[in-house]
C-alpha positions as CSV (number, residue, x, y, z in Angstrom):
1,X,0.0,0.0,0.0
2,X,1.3,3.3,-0.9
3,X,1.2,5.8,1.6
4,X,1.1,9.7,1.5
5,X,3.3,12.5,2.5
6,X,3.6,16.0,2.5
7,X,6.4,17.9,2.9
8,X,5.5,21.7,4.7
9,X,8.4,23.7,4.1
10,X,12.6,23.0,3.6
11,X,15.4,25.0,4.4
12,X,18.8,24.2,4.4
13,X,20.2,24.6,7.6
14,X,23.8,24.1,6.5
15,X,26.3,23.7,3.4
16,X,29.4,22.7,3.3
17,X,31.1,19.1,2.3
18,X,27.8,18.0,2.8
19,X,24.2,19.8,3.0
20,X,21.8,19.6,6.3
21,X,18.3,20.2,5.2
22,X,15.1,21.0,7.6
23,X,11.9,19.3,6.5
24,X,8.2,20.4,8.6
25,X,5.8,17.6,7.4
26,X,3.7,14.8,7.8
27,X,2.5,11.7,6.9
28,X,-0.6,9.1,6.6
29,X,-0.4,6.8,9.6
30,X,-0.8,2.9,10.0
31,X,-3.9,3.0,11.8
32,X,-5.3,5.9,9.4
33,X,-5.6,9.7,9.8
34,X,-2.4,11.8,9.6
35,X,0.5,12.3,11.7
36,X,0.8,15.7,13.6
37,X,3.6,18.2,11.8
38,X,7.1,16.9,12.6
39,X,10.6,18.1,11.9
40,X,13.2,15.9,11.0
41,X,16.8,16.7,9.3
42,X,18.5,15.2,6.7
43,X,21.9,14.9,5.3
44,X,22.5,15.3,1.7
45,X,25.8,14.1,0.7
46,X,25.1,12.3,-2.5
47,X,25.0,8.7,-3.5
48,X,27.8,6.7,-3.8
49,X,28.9,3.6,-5.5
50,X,31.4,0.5,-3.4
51,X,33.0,-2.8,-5.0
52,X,34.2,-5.3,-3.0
53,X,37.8,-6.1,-5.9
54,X,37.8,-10.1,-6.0
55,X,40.4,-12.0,-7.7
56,X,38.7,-15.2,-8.8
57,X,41.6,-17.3,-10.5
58,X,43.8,-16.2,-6.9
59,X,41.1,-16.4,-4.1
60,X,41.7,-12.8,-3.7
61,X,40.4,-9.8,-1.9
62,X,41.3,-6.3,-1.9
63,X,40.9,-4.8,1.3
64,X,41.9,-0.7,1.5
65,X,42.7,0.9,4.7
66,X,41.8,4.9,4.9
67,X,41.1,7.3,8.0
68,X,37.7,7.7,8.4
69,X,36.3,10.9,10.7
70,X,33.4,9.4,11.6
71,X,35.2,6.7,13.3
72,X,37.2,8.9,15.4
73,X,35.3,7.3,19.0
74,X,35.2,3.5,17.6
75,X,37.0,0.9,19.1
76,X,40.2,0.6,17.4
77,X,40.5,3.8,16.0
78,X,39.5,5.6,13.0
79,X,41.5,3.5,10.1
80,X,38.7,1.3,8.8
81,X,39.3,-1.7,6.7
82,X,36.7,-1.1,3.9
83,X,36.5,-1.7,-0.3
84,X,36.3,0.6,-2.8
85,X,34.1,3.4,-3.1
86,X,33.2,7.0,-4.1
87,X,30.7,9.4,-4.8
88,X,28.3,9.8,-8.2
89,X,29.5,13.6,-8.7
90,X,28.4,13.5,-12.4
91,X,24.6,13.6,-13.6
92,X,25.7,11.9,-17.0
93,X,27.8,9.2,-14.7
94,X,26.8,5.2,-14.4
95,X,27.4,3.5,-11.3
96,X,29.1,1.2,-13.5
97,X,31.3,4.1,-14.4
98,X,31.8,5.1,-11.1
99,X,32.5,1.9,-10.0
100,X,35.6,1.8,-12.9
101,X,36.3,5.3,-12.3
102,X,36.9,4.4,-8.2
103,X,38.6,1.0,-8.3
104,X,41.6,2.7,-11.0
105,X,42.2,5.5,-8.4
106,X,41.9,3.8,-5.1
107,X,42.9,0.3,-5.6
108,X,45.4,1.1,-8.9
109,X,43.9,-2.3,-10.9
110,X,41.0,-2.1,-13.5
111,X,38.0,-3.7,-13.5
112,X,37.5,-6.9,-16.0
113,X,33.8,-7.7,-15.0
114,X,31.4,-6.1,-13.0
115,X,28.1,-8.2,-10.7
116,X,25.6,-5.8,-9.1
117,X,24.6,-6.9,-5.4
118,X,22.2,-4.6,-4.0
119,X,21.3,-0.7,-3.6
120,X,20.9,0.0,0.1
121,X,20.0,3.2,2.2
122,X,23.2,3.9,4.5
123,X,20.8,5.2,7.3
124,X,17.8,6.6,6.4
125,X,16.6,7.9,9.7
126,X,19.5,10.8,9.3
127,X,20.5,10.6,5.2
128,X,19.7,10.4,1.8
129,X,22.4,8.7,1.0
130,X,22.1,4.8,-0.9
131,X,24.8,2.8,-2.1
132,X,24.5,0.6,-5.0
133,X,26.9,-2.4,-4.2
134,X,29.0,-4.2,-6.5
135,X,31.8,-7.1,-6.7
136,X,34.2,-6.6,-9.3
137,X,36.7,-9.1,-11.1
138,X,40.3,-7.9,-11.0
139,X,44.1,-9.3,-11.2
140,X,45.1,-8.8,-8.0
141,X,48.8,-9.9,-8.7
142,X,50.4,-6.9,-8.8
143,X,48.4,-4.7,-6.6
144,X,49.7,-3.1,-3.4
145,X,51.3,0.3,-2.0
146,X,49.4,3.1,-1.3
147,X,47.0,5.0,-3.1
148,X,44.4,7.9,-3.4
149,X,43.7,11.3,-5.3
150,X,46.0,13.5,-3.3
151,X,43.7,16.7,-4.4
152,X,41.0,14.6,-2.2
153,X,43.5,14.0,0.9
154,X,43.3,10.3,-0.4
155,X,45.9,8.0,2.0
156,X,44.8,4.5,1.1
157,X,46.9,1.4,2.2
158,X,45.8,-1.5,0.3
159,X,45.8,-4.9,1.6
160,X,45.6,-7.8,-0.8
161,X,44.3,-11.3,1.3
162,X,42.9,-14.6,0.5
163,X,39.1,-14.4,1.1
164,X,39.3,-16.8,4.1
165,X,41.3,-14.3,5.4
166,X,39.2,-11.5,5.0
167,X,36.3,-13.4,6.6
168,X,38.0,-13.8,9.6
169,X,38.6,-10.1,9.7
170,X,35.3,-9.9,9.0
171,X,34.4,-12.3,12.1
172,X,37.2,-10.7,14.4
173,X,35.7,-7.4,13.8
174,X,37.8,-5.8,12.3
175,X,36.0,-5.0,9.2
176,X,33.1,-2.4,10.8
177,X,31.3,-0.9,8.2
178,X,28.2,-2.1,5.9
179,X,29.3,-2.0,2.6
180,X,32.0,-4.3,3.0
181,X,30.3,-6.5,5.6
182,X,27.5,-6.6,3.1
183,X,29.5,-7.5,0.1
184,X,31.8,-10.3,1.8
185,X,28.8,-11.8,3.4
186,X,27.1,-11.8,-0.1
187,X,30.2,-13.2,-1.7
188,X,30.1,-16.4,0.4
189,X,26.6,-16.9,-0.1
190,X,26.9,-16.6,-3.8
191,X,30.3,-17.8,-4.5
192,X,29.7,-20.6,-6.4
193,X,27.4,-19.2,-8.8
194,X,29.9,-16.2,-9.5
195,X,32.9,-18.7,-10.4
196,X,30.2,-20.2,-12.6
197,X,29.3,-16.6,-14.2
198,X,32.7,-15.8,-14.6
199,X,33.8,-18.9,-15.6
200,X,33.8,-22.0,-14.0
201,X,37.4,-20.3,-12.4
């Protein structure tokens, strides 16, 4: 059943890196009738695009290890182990292109085949913000150093591991943030079917 809104008034209540917009509005309720007038912000900060870089022939994951502000009061600090990722700036971009685009600069290998997994809301209580999720097929051979676009303060370590190894990252806790919990947990519960997609590897 599709339900109604409406939206009051908006104002931006900030602009920056990101935008904070103010919403008055309501909303048909559950049980009928309308909600009161409530406020609620929201943080704009685009949409992005993540892919987990898996090395099929090797067993290989590519893990990349950046600070993260929003981690600065999380146990263990705020260098998060996480995949590859960036932001749709274009109107004209793909996610597929972003994805390409993303995985060149931050992880330094291209991509050879690309498997949508999902598009998610990050946390739609506070942000507009989705992700649409990919794993990517790359030679991880030669990958390694550091990375990043130095114009976008960019210091990425990548880490190259077999994928049993990044699942017990995964189930130490080291690895803390949804897209690449998502994207590792999908990759076990689909991994046969991907060797068979890209190959019978």
């Amino acid at each position: 059943m599709n339900h109604q809104f409406e939206v009051l008034d908006k104002a931006i209540g900030y602009s920056g890196f990101f935008r904070l917009e103010k919403y008055r509005l309501r909303h048909e309720l559950f049980a009928g009738g309308w909600s009161p007038e409530i406020t609620r912000e929201c943080l704009e900060r685009g949409h992005a695009v993540a892919v987990l870089p898996y090395d099929p022939e090797r067993d290989l994951i590519v893990l990349l290890e950046q600070f993260r502000v929003g981690a600065l009061d999380f146990p263990g600090g705020p260098w998060l182990l996480e995949i590859v990722a960036g932001i749709m700036d274009e109107p004209e971009e793909t996610a597929e292109d972003v994805a390409r685009r993303e995985t060149v600069e931050e992880a330094g290998c291209e991509l050879l085949d690309l498997t949508p997994i999902c598009h998610y809301l990050v946390s739609p209580g506070g942000t507009s913000e989705s992700i649409t999720l990919f794993c990517g097929r790359v030679h991880a051979a030669q990958v390694g150093g550091i990375r990043g676009v130095v114009d976008e303060h960019e210091d990425i370590r990548l880490h190259v591991v077999s994928r049993s190894a990044a699942l017990d990252l995964l189930h130490a806790g080291r690895i803390n943030s949804a897209a690449p919990i998502i994207a590792l947990q999908w990759l076990e519960l689909n991994h046969a079917r991907l060797l068979e997609r890209w190959g019978n590897l």
